[in-house]
KEDREN-873221 format. One record per residue (C-alpha): residue in one letter; x, y, z. Coordinates in steps of 0.05 Angstrom, whole numbers, plus 5000, padded with zeros to 4 digits. Each point is the difference from the previous one (the first is absolute). Example, Ala and Ser with C-alpha at 12.3 -4.5 7.8 and 13.67 -1.06 7.14 Angstrom:
SITE  rest     u     v     w
SITE     A  5246  4910  5156
SITE     S  5027  5069  4987
//
This chain:
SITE  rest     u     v     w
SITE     X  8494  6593  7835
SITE     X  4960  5046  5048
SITE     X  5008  5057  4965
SITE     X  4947  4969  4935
SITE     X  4946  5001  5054
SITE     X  4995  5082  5009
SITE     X  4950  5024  4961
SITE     X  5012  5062  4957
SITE     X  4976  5053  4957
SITE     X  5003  4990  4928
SITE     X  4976  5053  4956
SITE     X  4948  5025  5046
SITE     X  4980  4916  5011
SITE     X  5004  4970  5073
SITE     X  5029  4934  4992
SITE     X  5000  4959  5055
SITE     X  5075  4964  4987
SITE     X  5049  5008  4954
SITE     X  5001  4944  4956
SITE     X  4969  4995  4931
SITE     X  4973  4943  4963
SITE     X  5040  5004  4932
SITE     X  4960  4994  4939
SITE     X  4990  4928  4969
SITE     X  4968  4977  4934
SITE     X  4952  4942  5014
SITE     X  4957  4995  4941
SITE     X  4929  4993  5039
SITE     X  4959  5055  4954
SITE     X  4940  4988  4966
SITE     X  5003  4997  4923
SITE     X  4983  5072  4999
SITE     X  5047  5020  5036
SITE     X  4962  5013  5071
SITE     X  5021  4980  5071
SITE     X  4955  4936  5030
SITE     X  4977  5006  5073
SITE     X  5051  4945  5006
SITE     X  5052  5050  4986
SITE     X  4974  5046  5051
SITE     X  5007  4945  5055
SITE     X  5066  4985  4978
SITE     X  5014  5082  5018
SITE     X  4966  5008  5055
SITE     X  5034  4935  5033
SITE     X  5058  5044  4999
SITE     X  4983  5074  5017
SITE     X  5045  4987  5068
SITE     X  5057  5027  4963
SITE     X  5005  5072  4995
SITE     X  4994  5008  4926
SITE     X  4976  4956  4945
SITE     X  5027  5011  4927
SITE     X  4954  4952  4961
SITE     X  5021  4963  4948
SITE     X  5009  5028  4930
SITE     X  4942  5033  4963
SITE     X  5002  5020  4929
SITE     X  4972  5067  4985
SITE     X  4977  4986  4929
SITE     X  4988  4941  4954
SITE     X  5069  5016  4970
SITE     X  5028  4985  5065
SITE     X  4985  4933  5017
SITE     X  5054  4946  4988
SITE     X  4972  4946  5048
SITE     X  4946  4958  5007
SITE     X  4944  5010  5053
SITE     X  5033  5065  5024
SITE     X  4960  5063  5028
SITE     X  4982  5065  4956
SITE     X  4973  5062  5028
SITE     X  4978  5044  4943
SITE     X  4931  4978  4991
SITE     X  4935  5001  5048
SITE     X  4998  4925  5016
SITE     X  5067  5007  5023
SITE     X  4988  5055  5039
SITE     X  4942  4960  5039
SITE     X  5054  4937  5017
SITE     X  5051  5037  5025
SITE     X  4956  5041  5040
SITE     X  4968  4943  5034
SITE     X  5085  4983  5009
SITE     X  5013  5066  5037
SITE     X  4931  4998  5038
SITE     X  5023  4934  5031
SITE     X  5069  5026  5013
SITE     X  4979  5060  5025
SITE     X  4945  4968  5044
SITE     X  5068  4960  5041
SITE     X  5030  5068  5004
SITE     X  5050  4986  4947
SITE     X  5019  5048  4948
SITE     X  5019  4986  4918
SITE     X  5030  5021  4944
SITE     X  4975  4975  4937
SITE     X  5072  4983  4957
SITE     X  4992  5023  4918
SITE     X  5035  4961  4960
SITE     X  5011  5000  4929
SITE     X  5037  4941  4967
SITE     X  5022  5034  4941
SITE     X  5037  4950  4966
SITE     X  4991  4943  5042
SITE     X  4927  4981  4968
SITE     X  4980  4943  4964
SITE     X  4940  5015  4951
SITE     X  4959  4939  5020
SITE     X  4995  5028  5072
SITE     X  4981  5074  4994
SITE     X  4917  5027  4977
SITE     X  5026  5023  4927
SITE     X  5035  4943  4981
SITE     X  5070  5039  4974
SITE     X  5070  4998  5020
SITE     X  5023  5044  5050
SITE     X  5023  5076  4996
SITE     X  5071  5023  5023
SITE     X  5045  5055  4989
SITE     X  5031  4959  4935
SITE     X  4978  4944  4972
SITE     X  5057  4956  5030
SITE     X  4975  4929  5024
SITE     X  5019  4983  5073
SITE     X  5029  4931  4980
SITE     X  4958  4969  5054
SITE     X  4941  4950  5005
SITE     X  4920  5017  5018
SITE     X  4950  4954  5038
SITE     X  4937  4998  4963
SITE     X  4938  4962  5000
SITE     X  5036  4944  4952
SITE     X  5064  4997  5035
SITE     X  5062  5037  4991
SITE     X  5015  5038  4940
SITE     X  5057  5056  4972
SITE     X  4981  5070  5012
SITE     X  4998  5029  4933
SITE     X  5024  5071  4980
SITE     X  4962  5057  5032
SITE     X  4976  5052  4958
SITE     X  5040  5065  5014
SITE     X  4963  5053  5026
SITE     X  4995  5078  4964
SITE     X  5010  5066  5033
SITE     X  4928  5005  5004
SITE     X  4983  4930  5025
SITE     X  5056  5002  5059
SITE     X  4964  5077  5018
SITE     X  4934  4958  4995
SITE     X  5031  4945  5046
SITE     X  5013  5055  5051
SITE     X  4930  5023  4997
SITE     X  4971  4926  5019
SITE     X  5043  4991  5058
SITE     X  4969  5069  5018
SITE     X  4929  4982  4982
SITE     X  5023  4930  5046
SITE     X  5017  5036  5046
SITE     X  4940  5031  5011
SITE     X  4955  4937  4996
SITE     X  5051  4971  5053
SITE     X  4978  5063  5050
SITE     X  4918  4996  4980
SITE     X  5008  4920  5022
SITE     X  5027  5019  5071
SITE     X  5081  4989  4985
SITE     X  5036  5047  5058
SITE     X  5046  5014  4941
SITE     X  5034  4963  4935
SITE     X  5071  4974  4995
SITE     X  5037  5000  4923
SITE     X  5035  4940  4991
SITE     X  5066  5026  4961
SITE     X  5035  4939  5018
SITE     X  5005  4921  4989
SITE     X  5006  5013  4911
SITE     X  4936  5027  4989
SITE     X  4982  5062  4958
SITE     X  5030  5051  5050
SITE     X  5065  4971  4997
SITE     X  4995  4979  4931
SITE     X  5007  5070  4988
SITE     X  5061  5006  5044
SITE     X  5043  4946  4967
SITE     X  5038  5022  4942
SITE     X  4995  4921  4991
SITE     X  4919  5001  4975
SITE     X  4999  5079  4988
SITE     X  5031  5028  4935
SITE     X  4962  5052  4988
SITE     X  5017  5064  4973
SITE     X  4956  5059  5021
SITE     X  4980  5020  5066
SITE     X  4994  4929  5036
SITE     X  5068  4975  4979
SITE     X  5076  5016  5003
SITE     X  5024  5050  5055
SITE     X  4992  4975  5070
SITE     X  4946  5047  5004
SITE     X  4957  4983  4941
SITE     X  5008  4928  5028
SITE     X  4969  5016  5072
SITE     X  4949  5053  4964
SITE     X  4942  4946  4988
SITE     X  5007  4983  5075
SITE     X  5005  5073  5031
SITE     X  4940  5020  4952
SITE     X  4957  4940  5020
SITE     X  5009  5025  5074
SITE     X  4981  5069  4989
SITE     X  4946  4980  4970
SITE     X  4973  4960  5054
SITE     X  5021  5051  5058
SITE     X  4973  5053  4960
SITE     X  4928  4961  4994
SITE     X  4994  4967  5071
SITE     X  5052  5039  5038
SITE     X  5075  4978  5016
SITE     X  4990  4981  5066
SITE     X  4954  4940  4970
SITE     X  5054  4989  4944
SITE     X  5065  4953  5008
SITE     X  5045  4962  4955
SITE     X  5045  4934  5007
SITE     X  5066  4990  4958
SITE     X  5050  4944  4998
SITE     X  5074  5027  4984
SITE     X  5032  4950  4974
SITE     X  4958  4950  4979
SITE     X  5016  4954  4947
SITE     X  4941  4970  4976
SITE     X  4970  4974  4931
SITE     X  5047  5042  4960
SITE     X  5010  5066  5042
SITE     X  5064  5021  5007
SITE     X  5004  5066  5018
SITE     X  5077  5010  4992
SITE     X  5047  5035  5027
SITE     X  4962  5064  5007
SITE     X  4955  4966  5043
SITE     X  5021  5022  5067
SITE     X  5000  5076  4970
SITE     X  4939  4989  4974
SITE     X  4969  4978  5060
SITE     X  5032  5067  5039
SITE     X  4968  5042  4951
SITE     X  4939  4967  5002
SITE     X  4982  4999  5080
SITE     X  5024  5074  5003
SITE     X  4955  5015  4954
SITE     X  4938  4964  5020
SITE     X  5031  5026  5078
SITE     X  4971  5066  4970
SITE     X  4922  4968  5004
SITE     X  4990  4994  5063
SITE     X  4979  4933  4995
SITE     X  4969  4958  5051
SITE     X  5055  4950  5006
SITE     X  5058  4964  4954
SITE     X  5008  4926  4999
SITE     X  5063  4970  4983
SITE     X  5014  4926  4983
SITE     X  5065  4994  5016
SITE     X  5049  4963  4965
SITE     X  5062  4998  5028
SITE     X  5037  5074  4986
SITE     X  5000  5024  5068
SITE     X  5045  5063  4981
SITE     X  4947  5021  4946
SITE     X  4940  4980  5053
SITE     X  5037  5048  5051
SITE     X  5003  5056  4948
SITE     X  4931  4995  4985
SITE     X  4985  5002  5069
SITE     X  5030  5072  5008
SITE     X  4965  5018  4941
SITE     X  4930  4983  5016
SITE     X  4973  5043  5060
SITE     X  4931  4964  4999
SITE     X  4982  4924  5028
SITE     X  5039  4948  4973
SITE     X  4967  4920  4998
SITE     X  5063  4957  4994
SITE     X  4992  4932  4979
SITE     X  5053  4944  4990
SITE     X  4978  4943  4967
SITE     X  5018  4934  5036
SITE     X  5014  5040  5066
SITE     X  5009  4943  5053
SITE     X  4947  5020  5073
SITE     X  5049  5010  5046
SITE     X  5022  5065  4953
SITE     X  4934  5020  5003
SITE     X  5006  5074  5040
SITE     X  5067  5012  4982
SITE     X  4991  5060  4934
SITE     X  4951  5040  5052
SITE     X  5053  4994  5055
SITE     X  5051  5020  4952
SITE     X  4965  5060  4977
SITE     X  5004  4973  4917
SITE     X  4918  4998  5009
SITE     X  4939  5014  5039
SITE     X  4967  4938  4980
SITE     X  5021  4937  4969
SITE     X  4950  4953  4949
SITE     X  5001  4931  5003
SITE     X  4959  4950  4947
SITE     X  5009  4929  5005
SITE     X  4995  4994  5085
SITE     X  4947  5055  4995
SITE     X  4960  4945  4946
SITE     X  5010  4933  5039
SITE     X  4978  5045  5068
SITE     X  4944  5035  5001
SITE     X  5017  5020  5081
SITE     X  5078  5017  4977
SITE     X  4999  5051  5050
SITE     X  4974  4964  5063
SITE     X  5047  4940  4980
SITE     X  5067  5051  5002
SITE     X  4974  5027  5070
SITE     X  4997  4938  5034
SITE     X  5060  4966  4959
SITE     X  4943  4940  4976
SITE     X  5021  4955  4943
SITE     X  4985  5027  4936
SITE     X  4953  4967  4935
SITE     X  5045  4982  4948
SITE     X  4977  5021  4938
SITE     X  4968  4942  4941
SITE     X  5030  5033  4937
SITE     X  4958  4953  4958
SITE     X  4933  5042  5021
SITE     X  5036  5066  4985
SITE     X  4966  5015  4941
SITE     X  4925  4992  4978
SITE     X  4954  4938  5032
SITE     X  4958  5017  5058
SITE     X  4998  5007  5084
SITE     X  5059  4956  4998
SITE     X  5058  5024  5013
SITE     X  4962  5061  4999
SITE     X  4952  5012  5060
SITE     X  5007  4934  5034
SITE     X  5077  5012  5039
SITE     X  4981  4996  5070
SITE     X  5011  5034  5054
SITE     X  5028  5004  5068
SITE     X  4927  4992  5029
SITE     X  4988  4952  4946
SITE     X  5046  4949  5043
SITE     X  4968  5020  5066
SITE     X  4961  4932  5031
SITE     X  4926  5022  4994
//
């Protein structure tokens, strides 16, 4: 357990410890899309952990799939999330601002232009959407062209930017969890047959070009990426090439330079190990459902130099002053997870909160 508390140097970043708050949808946005000054409470309650990967931001209309989630492609969103990294910042925290395109995994009553989503192929995930009227099927997504996946890399670069001008210390890809990324990587929702689809390697292109993109516009030091090998989620199935795939692609993106590489780890230990050896840079290591008294143990093994935690970062806003001092920790009320207000929000108190005035 000790060994989360040493600071270290992260692509040129000081962080004070070595544990990361893991990045978690919560459906708080304004209906354009901007960060409130609640939201920047609700960050800067938690800049005791050495990183912050915010929760999902779409880098284009195309690529919203929620309601009330974050953009950061236009100037008003800009001004929220830089009064979010201002207040971070200000408790000597540092963030990453997560871009996240749904692809697929859109409903068109949730997103600005009122059209299904985009994905590789215009395969339906088989899954349900909350929207403002309840829950309803996801219909099929309109299947991108050559030109209009190149044109999807260029907004995550032109997000990418805006993420940097509204104070981000850098911008993480979310390739994982069944969104656009991996929707590419599953022979399961890709079919395509130029470029983009097939081989192994036109599979992981979208993803490898998407990073370029954004190390080449804001340096790959401020660039990262998180992947989930394995998953099985709303229709991807990624086969039996998956673990090859997933060699291929880390060696590849190994060759970036990027800032770090954040893993949700599902269970293949063998294929975590390999990818281990085969990415020189940081490595965030997150295991979902990961009971406290593991918490430590990937650092002290050597699989990571940090490890991200969501749910116990959410319900406890002091996560890291509560692990030092072994306090009892917040359990977390699921039923606020997603849109509302302070509650269940802002309002988890604190160790000091309990103190006798």
């Amino acid at each position: 357990m000790n060994t989360v508390f040493h600071p270290i140097r992260l692509a040129g970043l000081s962080l004070q410890n070595r544990l990361a708050m893991a990045p978690m949808t919560r459906s708080r946005a304004r209906p354009d899309g901007s960060p409130s000054p609640l939201t920047a409470c609700y960050y800067a309650q938690r800049a005791g952990l050495g990183l912050i990967i915010s929760e999902g931001t779409q880098p284009s209309d195309e690529g919203q799939g929620y309601l009330a989630t974050p953009g950061i492609y236009t100037d008003a969103h800009v001004a929220g999330w830089k009064q979010v990294t201002d207040a971070v910042h200000a408790q000597g925290g540092r963030i990453f601002i997560q871009l996240m395109h749904a692809g697929r995994m859109s409903h068109p009553d949730n997103t600005p232009r009122r059209e299904p989503g985009v994905a590789p192929s215009a395969i339906a995930p088989g899954a349900g959407m909350f929207t403002a009227t309840g829950m309803q099927p996801i219909p099929s997504p309109r299947a991108l062209s050559t030109e209009q996946v190149r044109q999807t890399v260029q907004d995550f670069r032109h997000a990418a930017r805006r993420a940097i001008e509204a104070g981000a210390d850098g911008v993480e890809i979310h390739g994982a969890n069944a969104y656009l990324v991996q929707q590419f990587l599953a022979p399961s929702a890709n079919t395509r047959d130029d470029e983009y689809g097939g081989s192994i390697a036109n599979r992981a292109r979208f993803a490898i070009e998407v990073a370029t993109a954004i190390a080449e516009e804001i340096g790959p030091d401020k660039t990262a990426i998180r992947l989930s090998p394995g998953l099985s989620l709303w229709g991807i199935d990624e086969g039996e090439q998956g673990p090859e795939l997933y060699r291929y692609l880390v060696a590849e993106l190994n060759k970036l330079g990027l800032a770090y590489l954040h893993i949700m780890h599902l269970g293949d230990e063998a294929l975590l190990a390999e990818l281990r050896s085969l990415w020189q840079g940081a490595l965030i290591l997150n295991r979902p459902g990961r009971p406290r008294e593991q918490i430590g143990a990937d650092i002290a093994a050597g699989l990571a130099e940090l490890e991200s935690y969501g749910a116990m970062v959410l319900a406890n806003p002091d996560f890291v002053e509560r692990l030092k001092l072994n306090a009892p920790l917040n359990e977390a009320d699921k039923n606020s997870f997603y849109g509302g207000n302070e509650q269940g929000y802002t309002d988890y108190p604190t160790l000091r909160d309990a103190q006798p005035a």
